[in-house]
C-alpha positions in Angstrom: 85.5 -55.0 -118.8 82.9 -56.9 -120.9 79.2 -57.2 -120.7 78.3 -59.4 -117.3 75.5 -62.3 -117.4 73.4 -62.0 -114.2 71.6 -64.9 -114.9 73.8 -67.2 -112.9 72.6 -70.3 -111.3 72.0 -69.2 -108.0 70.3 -65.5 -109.9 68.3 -67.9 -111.7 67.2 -69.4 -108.2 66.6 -66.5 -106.3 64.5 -65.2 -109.4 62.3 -68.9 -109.2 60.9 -67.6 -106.1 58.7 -66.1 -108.0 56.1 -63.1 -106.3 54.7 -65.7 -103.4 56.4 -65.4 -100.9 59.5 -67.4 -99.5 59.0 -69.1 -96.7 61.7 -69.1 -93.3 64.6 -71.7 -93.4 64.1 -73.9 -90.1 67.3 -72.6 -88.0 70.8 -74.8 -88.5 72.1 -75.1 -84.9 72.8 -71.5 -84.8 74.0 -70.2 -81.5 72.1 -66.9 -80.6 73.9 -64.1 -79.2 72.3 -63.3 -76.3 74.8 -60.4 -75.5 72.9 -58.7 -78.6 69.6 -59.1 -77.9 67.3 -58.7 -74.9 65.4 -61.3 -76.2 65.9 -64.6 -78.7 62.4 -64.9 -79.7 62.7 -66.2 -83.4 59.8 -65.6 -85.8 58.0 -67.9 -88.3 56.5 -67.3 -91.3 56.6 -66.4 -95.3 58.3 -63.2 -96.5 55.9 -61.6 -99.2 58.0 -60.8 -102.6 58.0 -57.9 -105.1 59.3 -56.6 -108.2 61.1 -53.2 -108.5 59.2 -51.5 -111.1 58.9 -53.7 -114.5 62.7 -54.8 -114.1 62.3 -58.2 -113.6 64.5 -57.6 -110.2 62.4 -59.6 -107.9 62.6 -58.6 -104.1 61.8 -59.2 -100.8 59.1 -56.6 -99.4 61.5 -55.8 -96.6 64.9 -54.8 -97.6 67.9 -55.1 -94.9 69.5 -51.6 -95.1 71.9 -49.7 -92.8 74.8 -47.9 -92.3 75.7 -47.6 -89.0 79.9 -47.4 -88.4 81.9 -49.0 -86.6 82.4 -48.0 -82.5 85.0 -48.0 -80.8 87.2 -49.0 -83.3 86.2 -52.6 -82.5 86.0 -53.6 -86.3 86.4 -57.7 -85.2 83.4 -57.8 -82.9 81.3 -55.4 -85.4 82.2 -57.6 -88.0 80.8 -60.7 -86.3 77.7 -58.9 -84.9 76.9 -58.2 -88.3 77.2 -60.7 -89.9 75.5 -63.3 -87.7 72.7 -60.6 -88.3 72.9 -60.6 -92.4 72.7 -64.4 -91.7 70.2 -65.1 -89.5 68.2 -62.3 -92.1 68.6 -64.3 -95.4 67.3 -67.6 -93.4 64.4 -65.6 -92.6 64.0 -64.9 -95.9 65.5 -61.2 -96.2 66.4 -60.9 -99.9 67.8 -57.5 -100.3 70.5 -55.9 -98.5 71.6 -52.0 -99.0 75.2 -51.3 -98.1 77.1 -48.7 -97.7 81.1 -47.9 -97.9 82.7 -44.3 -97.0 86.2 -44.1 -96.1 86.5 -43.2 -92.2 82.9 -43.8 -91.5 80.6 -46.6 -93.3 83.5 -49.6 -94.4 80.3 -52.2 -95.3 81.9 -53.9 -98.6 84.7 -56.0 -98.2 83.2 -57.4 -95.2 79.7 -57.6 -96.8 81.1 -59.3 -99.7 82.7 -62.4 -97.3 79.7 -62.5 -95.2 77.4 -63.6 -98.0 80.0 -65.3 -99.8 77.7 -68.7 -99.2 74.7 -67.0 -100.9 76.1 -64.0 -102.7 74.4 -64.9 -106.2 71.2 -65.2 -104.2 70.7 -61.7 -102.9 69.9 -58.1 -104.2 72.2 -55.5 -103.5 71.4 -52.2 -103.3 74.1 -49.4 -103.1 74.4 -45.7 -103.2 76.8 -45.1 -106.1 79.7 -42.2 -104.9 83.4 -41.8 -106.1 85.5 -41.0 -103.2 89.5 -40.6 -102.4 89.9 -38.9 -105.9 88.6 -41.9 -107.7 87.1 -41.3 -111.0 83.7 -43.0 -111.3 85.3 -45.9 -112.9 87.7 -46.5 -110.8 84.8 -47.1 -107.6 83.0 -49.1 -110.0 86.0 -51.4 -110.2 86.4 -51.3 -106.7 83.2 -51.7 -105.3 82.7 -54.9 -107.2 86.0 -56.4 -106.1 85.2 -55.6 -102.6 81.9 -57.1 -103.0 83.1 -60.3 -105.0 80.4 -60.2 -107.7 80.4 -59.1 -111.3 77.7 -56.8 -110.8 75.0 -54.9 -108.7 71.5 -55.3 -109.0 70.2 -51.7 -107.6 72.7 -48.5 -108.0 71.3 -45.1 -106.5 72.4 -41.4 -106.9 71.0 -38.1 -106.7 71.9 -35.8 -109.4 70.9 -33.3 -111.8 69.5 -34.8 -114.9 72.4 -33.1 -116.7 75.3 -34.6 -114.9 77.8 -37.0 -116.4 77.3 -39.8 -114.2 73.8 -40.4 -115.8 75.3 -41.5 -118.9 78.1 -44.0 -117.4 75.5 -45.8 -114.9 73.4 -46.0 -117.6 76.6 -47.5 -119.8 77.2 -50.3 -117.3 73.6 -51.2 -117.3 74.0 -51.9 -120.6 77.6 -54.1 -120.2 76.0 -55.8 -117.3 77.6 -54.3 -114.9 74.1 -53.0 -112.6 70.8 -54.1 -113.2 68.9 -51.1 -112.6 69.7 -47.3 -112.0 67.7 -45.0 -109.8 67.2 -42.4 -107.3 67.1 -41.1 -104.0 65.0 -38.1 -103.3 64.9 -35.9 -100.5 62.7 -33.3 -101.6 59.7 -32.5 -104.5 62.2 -30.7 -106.2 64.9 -33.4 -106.5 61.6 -35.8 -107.8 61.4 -32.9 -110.4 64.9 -32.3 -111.5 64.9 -36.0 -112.3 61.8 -37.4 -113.3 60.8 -37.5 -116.9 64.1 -36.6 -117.5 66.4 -39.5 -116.9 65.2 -42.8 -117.4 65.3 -44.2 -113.8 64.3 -48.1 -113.0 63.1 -46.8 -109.3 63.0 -44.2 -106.5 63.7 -44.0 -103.2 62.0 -41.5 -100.7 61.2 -41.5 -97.1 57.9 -42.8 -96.1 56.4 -43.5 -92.7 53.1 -42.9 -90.1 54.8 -39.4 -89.9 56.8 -38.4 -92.7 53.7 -39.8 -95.3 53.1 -36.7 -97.3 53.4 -38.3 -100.4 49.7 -39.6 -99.9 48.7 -36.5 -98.4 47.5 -33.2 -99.8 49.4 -30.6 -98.6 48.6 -26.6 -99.1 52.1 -26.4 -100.2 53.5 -28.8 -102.3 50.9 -32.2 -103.6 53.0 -35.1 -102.7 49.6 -37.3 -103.4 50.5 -38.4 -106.5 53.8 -39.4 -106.4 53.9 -43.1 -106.5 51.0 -43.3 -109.1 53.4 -41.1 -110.9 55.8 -43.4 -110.9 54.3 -46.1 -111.8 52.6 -44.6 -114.3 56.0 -45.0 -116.2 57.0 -47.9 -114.6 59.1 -46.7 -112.1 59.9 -49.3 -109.2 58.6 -47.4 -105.5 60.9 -47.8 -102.9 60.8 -46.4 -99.1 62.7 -45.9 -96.5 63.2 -44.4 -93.2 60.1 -46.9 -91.9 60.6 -45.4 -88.3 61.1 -41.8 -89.1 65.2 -41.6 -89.9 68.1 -42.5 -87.7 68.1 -39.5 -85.8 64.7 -40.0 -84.5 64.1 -43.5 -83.7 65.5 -43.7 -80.4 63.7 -40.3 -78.9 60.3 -42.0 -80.5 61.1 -45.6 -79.0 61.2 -43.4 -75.8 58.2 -41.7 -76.3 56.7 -44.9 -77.4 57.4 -46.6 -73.9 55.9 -43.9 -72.3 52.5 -44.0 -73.9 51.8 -47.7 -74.6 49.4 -49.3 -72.1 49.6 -53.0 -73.6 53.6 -54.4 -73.3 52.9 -56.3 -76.4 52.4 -53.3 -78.7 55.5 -52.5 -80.7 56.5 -49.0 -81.8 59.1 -51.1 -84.4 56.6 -53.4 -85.6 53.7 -51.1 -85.5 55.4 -48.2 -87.8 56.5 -51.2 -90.5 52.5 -52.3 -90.0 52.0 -48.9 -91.4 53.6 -48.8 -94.4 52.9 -52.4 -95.2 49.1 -51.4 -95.1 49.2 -48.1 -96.5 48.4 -47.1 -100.0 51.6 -46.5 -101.0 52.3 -50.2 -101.4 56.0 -50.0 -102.3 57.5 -52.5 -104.3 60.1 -52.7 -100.9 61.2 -51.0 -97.8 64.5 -50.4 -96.7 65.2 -50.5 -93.0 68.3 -49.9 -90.9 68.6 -52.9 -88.4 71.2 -52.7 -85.8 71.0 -55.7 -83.8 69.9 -59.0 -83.9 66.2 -58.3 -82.3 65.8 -56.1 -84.4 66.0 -58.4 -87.1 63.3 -60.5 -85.2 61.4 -57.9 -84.5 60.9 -56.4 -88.0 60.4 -59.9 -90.1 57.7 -60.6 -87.6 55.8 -57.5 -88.9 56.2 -59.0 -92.6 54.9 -62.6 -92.0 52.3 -61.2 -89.5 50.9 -58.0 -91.3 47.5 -56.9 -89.9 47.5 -54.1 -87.6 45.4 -53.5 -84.9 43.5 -51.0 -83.0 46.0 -50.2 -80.3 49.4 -50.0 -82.7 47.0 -47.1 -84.6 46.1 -45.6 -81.1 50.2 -45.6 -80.1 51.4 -44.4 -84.1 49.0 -41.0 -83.4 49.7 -40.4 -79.9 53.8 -40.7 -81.3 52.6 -38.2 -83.7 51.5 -35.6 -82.2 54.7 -35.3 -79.7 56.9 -35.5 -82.9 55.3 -32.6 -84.4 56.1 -30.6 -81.9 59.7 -32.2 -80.8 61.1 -34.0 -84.0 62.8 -30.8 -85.5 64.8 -29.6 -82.3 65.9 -33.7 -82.6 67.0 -33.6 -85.8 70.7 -32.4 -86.3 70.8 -29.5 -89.4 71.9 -31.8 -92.1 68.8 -33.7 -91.9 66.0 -31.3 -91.3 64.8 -31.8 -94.8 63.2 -34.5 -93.6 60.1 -32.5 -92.1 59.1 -31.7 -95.4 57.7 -34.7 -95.7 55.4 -34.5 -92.3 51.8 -32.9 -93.1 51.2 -30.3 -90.6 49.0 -30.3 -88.6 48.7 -33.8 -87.6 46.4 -33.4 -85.3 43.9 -33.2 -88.0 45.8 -36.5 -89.7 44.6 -39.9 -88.2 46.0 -43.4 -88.9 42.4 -44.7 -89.0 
């Protein structure tokens, strides 16, 4: 393999935006789906743009990101689904798109890779970097960027020790062109620890929302306050996720949601991406699973419209308070480590 040149023309394009903003594409006679969405309200507006870290990678704030699999075995209309959705996101100015590809579960990359084929070299791809079905690390590499159809990725992800292998080969294909910045996801303090200061990550990824927000909280246990000021003290790029509290808990707190809000047009969705937008945390961009096309709507309307109000606090405390009594009997046991990151008690934690 030999050493890649991102700059391509259409890189070089994406990169012009600059840190402004990019304003929505006027829609191109695109037939909505209305067997996907409840509604086909399309928003207006400018996207606001960041940089991860000092990489020159620029970004949307808001990052298309999920990994749901297929159902039903119904690849054809999955396909479709999605990608009238990945579509109808990059004309609303969605920039970034985090995929996922695990045999038998999360199959995201060929059919990512034809979906943007129009725009491919306009996009930031984020991945989670895994070798699976006995491939060496090499081999995936190979393979993921076939699958894609693109000569390299922008953002690559893993979580390991400091002293494991992998380090040094992600951090070879940087340097041949291959990715444009290595980082990490963290699930705990202690995976921040086993990694930072000692492998030279271009960003981080952690969990952060109106619940799970310890990492601007003090905590008698563990001082998540610091952490992104740590980070960017060595000018490491701040990403979130999980902006409505992880996939296991979204629906239950929709529910909830429904049954505390007194004004219809209060949105749990919008409200929770309202949060983090505002928050002190400021992340250079959040990640958000988007399942459906009003979804899409729904969470690019919080971008180009950003102030929160009164009521969308009210509803994010009242949600907290049942979820710290009911999110861990919701969460399955895989993904309990989540509730480390929710300061107890809450009740003494306002939104204000």
């Amino acid at each position: 393999m030999k050493r890649r040149n991102f700059m391509t023309k259409g890189a070089a394009a994406a990169l012009g935006m600059g840190l402004t903003g990019c304003s929505a594409i006027k829609p191109k006679k695109i037939k909505l789906w209305k067997e996907i969405a409840p509604y086909t309200h399309r928003p207006g507006g400018t996207m606001p743009m960041g940089e991860i870290g000092k990489t020159g990678i620029k970004v949307t704030k808001f990052g298309f990101g999920s990994h749901i699999p297929y159902e039903r075995g119904d690849t054809w209309s999955y396909d479709k689904v999605r990608e009238h959705m990945i579509h109808e996101a990059y004309d609303l100015c969605i920039r970034e798109f985090n995929i996922y590809d695990i045999e038998q579960k999360f199959q995201q990359y060929e059919p990512f890779g034809k979906q943007i084929a129009p725009f491919k070299n306009d996009v930031v791809i984020s991945i989670s970097f895994k070798n699976y079905d006995g491939r060496t690390p090499e081999q995936e590499l190979e393979r993921d960027l076939r699958l894609i159809g693109r000569e390299y990725i922008d953002l690559a992800r893993v979580l390991k020790p400091a002293n494991d292998p992998l380090w040094e080969k992600l951090f070879s294909w940087k340097e041949k062109g291959y990715i444009r910045a290595v980082g990490a996801h963290i699930h705990s303090w202690q995976h921040f620890d086993m990694i930072f200061d000692k492998v030279p990550v271009d960003y981080m990824l952690f969990p952060y929302n109106f619940y799970h927000n310890k990492v601007w909280l003090e905590s008698e246990k563990v001082d998540f306050a610091s952490l992104p000021a740590r980070l960017r003290e060595k000018n490491i790029g701040v990403l979130t996720m999980k902006a409505f509290a992880g996939d296991y808990l979204v629906k239950p707190l929709i529910d909830v949601a429904i049954s505390l809000k007194y004004e219809p047009e209060v949105n749990f969705p919008r409200a929770a991406l309202r949060y983090v937008i505002n928050s002190d945390v400021k992340p250079d961009t959040t990640l958000t699973g988007m399942y459906n096309l009003y979804h899409v709507y729904d969470n690019v309307e919080a971008y180009y419209h950003p102030e929160m109000s009164d009521e969308e606090r009210t509803l994010l405390n009242d949600i907290k308070r049942v979820a710290a009594y009911s999110a861990k009997a919701w969460l399955p046991e895989h993904y309990k480590w989540l509730e480390d990151w929710a300061e107890s008690p809450v009740e003494d934690q306002n939104l204000g």
